[in-house]
Every structure is written in C-alpha cells, then in structure tokens.
C-alpha positions as CSV (number, residue, x, y, z in Angstrom):
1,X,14.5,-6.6,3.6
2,X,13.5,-3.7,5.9
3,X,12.9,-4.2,9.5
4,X,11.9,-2.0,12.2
5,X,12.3,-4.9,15.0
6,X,15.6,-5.8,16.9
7,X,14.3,-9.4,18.1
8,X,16.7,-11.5,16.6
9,X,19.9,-9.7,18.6
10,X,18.1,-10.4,22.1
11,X,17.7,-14.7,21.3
12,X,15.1,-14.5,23.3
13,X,11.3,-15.4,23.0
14,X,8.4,-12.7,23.7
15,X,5.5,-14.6,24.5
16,X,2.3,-11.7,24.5
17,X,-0.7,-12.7,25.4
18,X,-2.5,-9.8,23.8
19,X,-0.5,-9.8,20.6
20,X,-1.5,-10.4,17.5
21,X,-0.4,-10.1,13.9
22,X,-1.7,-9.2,10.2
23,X,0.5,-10.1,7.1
24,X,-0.6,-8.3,3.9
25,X,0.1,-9.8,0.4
26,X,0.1,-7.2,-2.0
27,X,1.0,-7.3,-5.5
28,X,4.8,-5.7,-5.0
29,X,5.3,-6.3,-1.0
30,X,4.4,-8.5,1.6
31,X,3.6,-6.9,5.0
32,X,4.3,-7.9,8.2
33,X,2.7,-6.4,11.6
34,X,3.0,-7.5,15.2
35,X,1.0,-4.9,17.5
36,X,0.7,-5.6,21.4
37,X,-3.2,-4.2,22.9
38,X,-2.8,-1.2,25.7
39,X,-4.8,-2.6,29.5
40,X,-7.2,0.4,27.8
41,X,-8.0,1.5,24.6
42,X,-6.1,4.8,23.5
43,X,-7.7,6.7,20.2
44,X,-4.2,8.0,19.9
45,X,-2.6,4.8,20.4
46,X,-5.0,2.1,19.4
47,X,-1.9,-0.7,19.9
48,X,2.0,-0.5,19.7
49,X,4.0,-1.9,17.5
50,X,6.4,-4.3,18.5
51,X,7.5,-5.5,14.7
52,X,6.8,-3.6,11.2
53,X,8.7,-5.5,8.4
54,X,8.3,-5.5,4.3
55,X,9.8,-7.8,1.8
56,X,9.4,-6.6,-2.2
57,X,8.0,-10.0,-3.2
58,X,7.1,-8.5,-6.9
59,X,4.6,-11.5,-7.3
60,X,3.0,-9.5,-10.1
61,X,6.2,-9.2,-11.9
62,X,5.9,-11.1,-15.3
63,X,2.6,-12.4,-15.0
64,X,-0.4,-10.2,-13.6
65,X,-1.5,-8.9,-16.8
66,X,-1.9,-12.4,-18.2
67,X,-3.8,-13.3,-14.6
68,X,-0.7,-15.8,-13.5
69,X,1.4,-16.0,-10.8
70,X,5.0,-16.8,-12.3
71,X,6.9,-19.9,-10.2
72,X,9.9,-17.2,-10.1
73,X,7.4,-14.9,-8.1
74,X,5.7,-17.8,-6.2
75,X,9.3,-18.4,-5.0
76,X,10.2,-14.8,-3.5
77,X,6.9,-15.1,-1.2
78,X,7.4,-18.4,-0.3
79,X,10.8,-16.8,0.8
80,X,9.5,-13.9,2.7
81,X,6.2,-16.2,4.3
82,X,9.1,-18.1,5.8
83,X,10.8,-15.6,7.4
84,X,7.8,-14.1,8.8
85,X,6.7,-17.6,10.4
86,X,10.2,-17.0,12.3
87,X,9.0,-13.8,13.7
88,X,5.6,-15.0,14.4
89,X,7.1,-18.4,16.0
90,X,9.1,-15.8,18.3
91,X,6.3,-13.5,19.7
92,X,4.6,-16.9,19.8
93,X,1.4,-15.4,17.7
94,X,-1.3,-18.9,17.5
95,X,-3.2,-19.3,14.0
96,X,-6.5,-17.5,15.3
97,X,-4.7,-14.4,15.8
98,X,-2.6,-14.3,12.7
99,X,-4.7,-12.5,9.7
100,X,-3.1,-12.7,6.3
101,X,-5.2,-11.2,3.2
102,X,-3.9,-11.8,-0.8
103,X,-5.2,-8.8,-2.8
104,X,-5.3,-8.0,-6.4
105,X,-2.6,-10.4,-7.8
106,X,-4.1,-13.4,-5.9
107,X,-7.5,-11.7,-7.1
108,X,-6.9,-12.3,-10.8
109,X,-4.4,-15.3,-10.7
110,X,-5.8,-18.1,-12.6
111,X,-3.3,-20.7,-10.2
112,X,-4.6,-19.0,-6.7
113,X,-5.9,-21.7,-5.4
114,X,-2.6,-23.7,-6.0
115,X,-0.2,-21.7,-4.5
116,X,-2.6,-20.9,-1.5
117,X,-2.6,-24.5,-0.7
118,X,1.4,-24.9,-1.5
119,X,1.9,-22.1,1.2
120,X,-0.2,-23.7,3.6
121,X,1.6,-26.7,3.6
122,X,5.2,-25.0,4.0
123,X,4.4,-22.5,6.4
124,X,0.9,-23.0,8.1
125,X,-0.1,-19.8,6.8
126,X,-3.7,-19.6,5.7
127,X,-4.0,-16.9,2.8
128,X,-7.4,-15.6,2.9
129,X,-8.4,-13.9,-0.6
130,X,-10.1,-10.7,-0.4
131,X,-11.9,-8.4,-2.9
132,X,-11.9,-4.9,-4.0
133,X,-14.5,-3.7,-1.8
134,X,-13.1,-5.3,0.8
135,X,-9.5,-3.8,0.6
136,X,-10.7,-0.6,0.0
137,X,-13.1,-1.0,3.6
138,X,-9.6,-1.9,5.5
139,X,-7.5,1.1,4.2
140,X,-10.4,3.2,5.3
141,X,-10.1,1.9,9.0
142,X,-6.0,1.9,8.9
143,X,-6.3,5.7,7.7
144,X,-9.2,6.0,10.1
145,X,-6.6,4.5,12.6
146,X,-3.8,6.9,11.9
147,X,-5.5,10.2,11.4
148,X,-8.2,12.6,12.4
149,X,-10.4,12.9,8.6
150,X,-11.9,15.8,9.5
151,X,-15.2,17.2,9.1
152,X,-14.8,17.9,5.1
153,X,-15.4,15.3,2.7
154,X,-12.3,14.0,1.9
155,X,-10.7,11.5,-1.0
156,X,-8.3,8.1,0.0
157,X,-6.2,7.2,-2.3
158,X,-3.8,3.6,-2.3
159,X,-2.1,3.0,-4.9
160,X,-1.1,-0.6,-5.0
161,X,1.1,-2.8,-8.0
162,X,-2.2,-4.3,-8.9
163,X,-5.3,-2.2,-8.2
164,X,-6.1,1.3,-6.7
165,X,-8.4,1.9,-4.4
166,X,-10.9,5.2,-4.0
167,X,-12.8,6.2,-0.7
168,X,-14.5,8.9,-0.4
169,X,-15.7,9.6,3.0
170,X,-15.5,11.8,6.0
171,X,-14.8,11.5,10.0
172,X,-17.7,10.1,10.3
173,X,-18.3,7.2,7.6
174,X,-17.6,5.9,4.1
175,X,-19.4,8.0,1.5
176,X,-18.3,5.8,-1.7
177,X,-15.8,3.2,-2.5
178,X,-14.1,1.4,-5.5
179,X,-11.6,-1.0,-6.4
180,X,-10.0,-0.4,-10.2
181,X,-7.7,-2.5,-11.5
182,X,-5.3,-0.4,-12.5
183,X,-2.5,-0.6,-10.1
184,X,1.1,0.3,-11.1
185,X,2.4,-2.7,-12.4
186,X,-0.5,-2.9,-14.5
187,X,0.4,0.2,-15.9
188,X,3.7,-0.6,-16.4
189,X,3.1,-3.6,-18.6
190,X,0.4,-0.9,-20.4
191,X,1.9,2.2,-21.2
192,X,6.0,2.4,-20.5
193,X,7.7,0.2,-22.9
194,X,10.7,2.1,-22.1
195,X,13.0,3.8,-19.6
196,X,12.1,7.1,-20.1
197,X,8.1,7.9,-20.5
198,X,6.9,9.1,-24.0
199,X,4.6,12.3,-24.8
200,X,2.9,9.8,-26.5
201,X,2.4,7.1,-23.6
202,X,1.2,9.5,-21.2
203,X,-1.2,10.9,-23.8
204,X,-3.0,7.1,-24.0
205,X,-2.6,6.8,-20.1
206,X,-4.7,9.9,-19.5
207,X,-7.0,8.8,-21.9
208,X,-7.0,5.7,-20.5
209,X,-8.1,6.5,-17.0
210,X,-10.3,9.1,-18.0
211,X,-12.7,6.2,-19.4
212,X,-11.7,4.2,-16.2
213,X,-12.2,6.1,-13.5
214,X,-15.7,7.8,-14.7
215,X,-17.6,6.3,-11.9
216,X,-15.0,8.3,-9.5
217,X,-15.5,11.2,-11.8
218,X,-19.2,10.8,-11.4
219,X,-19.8,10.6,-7.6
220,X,-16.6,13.3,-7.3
221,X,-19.1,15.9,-9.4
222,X,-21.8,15.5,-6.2
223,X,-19.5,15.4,-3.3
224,X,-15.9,17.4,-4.1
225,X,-13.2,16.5,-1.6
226,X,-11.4,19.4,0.4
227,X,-7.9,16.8,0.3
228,X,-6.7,13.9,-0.6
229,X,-5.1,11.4,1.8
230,X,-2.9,8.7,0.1
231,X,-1.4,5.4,1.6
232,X,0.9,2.8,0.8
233,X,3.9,2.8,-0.9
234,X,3.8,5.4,-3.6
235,X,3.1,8.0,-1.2
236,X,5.9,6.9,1.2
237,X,8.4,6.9,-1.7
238,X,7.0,10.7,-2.7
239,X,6.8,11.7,1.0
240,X,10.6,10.2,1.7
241,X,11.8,12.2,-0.8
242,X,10.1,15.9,-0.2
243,X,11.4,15.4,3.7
244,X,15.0,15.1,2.2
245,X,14.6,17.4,-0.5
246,X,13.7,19.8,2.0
247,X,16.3,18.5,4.8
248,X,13.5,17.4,7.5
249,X,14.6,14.2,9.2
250,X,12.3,11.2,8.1
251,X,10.3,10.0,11.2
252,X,9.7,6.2,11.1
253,X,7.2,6.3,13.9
254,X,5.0,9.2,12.7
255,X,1.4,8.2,11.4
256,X,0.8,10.9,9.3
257,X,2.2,13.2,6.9
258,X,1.5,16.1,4.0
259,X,3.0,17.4,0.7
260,X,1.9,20.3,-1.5
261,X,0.9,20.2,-4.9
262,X,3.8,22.7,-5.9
263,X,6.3,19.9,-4.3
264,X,4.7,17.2,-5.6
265,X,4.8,18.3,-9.1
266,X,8.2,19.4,-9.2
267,X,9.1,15.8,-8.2
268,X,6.7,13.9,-10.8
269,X,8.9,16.2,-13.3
270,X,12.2,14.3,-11.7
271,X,9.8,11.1,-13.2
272,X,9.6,11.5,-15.9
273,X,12.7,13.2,-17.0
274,X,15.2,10.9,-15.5
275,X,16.1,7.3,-16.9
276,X,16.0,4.3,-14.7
277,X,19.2,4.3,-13.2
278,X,19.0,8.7,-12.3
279,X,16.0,7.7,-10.8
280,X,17.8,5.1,-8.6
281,X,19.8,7.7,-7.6
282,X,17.2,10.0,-6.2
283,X,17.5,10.1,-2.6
284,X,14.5,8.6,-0.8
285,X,13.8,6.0,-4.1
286,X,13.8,2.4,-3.5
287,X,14.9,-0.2,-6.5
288,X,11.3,-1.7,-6.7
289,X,9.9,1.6,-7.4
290,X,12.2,2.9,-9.5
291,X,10.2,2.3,-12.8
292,X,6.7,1.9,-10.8
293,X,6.6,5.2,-9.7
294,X,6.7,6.9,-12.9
295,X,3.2,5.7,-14.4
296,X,1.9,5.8,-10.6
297,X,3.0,9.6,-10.4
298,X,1.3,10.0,-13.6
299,X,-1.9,8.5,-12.1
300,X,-1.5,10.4,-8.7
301,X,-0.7,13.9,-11.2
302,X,-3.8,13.1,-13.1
303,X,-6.2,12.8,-10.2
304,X,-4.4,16.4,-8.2
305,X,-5.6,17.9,-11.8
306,X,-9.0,16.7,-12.9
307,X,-10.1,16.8,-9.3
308,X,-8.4,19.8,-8.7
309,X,-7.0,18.9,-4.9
310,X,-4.4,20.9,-3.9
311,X,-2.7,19.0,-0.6
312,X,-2.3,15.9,-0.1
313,X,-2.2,14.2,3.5
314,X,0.2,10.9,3.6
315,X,-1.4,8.2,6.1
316,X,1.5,5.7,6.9
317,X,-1.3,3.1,8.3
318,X,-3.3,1.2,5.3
319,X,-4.4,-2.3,4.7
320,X,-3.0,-3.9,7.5
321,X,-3.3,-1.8,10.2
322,X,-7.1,-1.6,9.1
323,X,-7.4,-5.1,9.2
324,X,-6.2,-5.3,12.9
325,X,-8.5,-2.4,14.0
326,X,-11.6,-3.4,12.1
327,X,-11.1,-7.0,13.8
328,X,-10.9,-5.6,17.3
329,X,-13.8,-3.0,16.3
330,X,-11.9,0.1,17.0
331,X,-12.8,2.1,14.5
C-alpha cells in the first residue's frame, strides 16, 4: 500500500468544503485522489493534493482473458474500496463529489454488474463503467493538466493491465483517439508463458500488434508525432528507474518527466534478459510489475521503433486527475 498522505497520525477530521475526490479502477491498481480547489484557478496549480494513494488490486489476474472477474480478485478491491471509504469518511467527501470509473476489466467482465452492486452495498461506492473512448478523453485532460503539449503534434500513450490507449493531439485539441485492448496483462496471458521472454514470443507479439494497431499506424502516416508522452504505471516504473540509474533523486511531487530512447532501450534489454526474481531486484521495480513490464516494454519498444519517436515525456497525472479537471472544466 503506498500513501502519500499522513492523516491517520493527526486523528483528526479535515472537513473541506471544496474538496473532492476521484477513485480509478484499473485493471492492476485502484487509485485514490483527494484534491482541495485554490479561491482562484491556477494553470500551474489547477488543485492541490491533499491525499494520493494506490493499492495493486490485480483484478485482472486469472480471469480478464476469459472476460471474468475471479472472487479472489473481487476480494483484493473490496479490500482496498474499504480503506479508501476511511479516507473519504475523514476529509468528509459526500457521494456527489466522489467520482469512481471501472475501466477495461470491468469493460469486459461478464459478472460487472454483480460485483458493481456487491460494492455498493459494502461501501456506498457507486462504480460508474466507462469505455475506451471515454478513458482515453480523461488521460488527455490529466496530461493536459500536468504539462504544457506543445505546439507539435504529439502521441499519448497509457499503458494500462487491460487496454492501451492512443491520443494523438496537440496544445490545442484531440487530433485522434483509440482504445485497444491490449493492455499488459493481456499480453501476459498471450505471449510470456515463461520467466524469461522467447525470441520466439516477441516475434508473434510484434506480429501481433502490427495487425492491431493499424488504425494507429494509419492516421500516424498523415500526422507524425514530434514525442511521445506516456502515463500511468509503466512509465513511472521506467522513469523510477532511469532517475536511479543515473543517481537523480525521484521527486514525488513533480508532474512531469522525460527519458531518451538510448536509456530507455538499455533498460528494456534489463527486460528481457533478467528472470523474475533479477528483475525484482532492479532498483525502482515494484513486485506487480515485475513480469508486466516485460511484454509492456516490448509494446512501448515497438511503438519508439515503427513510429520512430525518439524522447519520450513521462506525465505523472492520467485518468484520474483528468477526471477531476474535465468535471470542473479546466481544461
């Protein structure tokens, strides 16, 4: 469980009238965020955080390819939905300011509509459902929220345990956008039967999202990038450990980041080379990802190359801190 809040030390409640809250369900985390509104809007500081907080859930662990939520899975969230009800209870955040979103997991589980009302009735938590498109417009507006685009025409890129998203777009507005299912848990399941990645396997998975991602291909051909941005938590695992490879001290309150092609490419060698537990031990790795972020490296290395990008820009604000700026219209 990581927290960036102290509340539980001071015992005491925090009652903000112009707080409010968004919890994100994603396929391997569920996301908490509390944010307090400035008197006056700030583009630099559109709110402050008074509570960031994820909880690896893994609810598509053992079931997503088969479009089920396992009871084992259901379980975990239940766990972490109650624990965020605590913090929500203590900054006193009502129902109509609470927004909680399910995304590709809840998307394609055949027993949603189950465990949405099972939640409900343990933690008066309303799970709102939402689709590809939809995601894809909220990580546009958390990027949006975090950095300056730029003029250029430039690529986002989240890549989630159940689907990856694609925006291309500019300072200005949305250009394109796409859903595809093909988060990293998915391609777990698909193409790593084993520790270590074959020749073999990454052969198919190239092959694979060649086919896939022609539609990205397609509108890529008419409007080239100049960068990619990427967001979420294969970026932040990448990002974590360039910083310490090159001995820069990790800054949990910056918005935005970068990594080169030449650093990011010695690390997705690290990949695929090392076996789970060497993996483990690279600094800046977390346990969930330690398998994950081999066929999501492989993903991220085949879209550098066909798309020849060359930087990549690391927005720490996504889904959720979209969510909250596209409901207050700030973006």
């Amino acid at each position: 469980m990581n927290t960036l809040s102290k509340y539980r030390q001071s015992g005491v409640k925090q009652h903000l009238s112009d707080a409010l809250a968004a919890i994100d369900i994603g396929t391997n985390t569920a996301h908490l965020l509390v944010v307090a509104l400035p008197e006056q809007r700030n583009i630099f500081t559109p709110f402050h955080i008074l509570h960031k907080e994820k909880i690896a859930t893994k609810i598509g662990e053992g079931g997503i390819s088969n479009g089920y939520i396992t009871e084992q899975a259901q379980a975990r969230l239940l766990k972490a939905l109650l624990h965020f009800k605590e913090v929500l209870d203590h900054y006193e955040i009502p129902s109509h300011k609470l927004f909680t979103i399910a995304t590709s997991a809840f998307r394609n589980a055949q027993n949603q509509k189950e465990i949405i009302e099972y939640i409900k009735e343990q933690t008066e938590i309303d799970i709102s459902v939402i689709s590809g498109e939809k995601e894809a417009e909220y990580i546009y507006y958390g990027v949006k929220t975090a950095l300056k685009i730029g003029k250029g025409n430039a690529l986002i890129m989240d890549i989630g345990g159940g689907s990856v998203e694609f925006i291309l777009c500019n300072e200005e507005k949305m250009l394109w956008k796409q859903s595809f299912e093909i988060g990293a848990q998915r391609l777990l399941d698909k193409f790593m039967k084993n520790e270590l990645i074959s020749t073999e396997e990454i052969k198919q998975l190239n092959e694979y999202l060649d086919k896939t991602l022609e539609p990205l291909t397609e509108i890529l051909q008419n409007y080239p990038p100049d960068i990619l941005i990427g967001c979420s938590g294969t970026f932040d695992t990448i990002d974590d450990i360039n910083h310490i490879k090159k001995h820069e001290k990790l800054n949990l309150n910056a918005k935005e980041s970068a990594f080169l092609l030449k650093e990011f490419q010695i690390i997705h060698q690290e990949f695929l080379q090392k076996n789970h537990q060497e993996r483990l031990a690279i600094p800046g790795m977390t346990p969930m990802r330690a398998d994950m972020i081999v066929v999501a490296s492989c993903l991220l290395d085949f879209v550098l190359s066909k798309y020849q990008i060359e930087k990549v820009r690391v927005s720490h604000y996504a889904l959720k801190e979209g969510v909250i700026s596209k409901h207050l219209a700030w973006v």
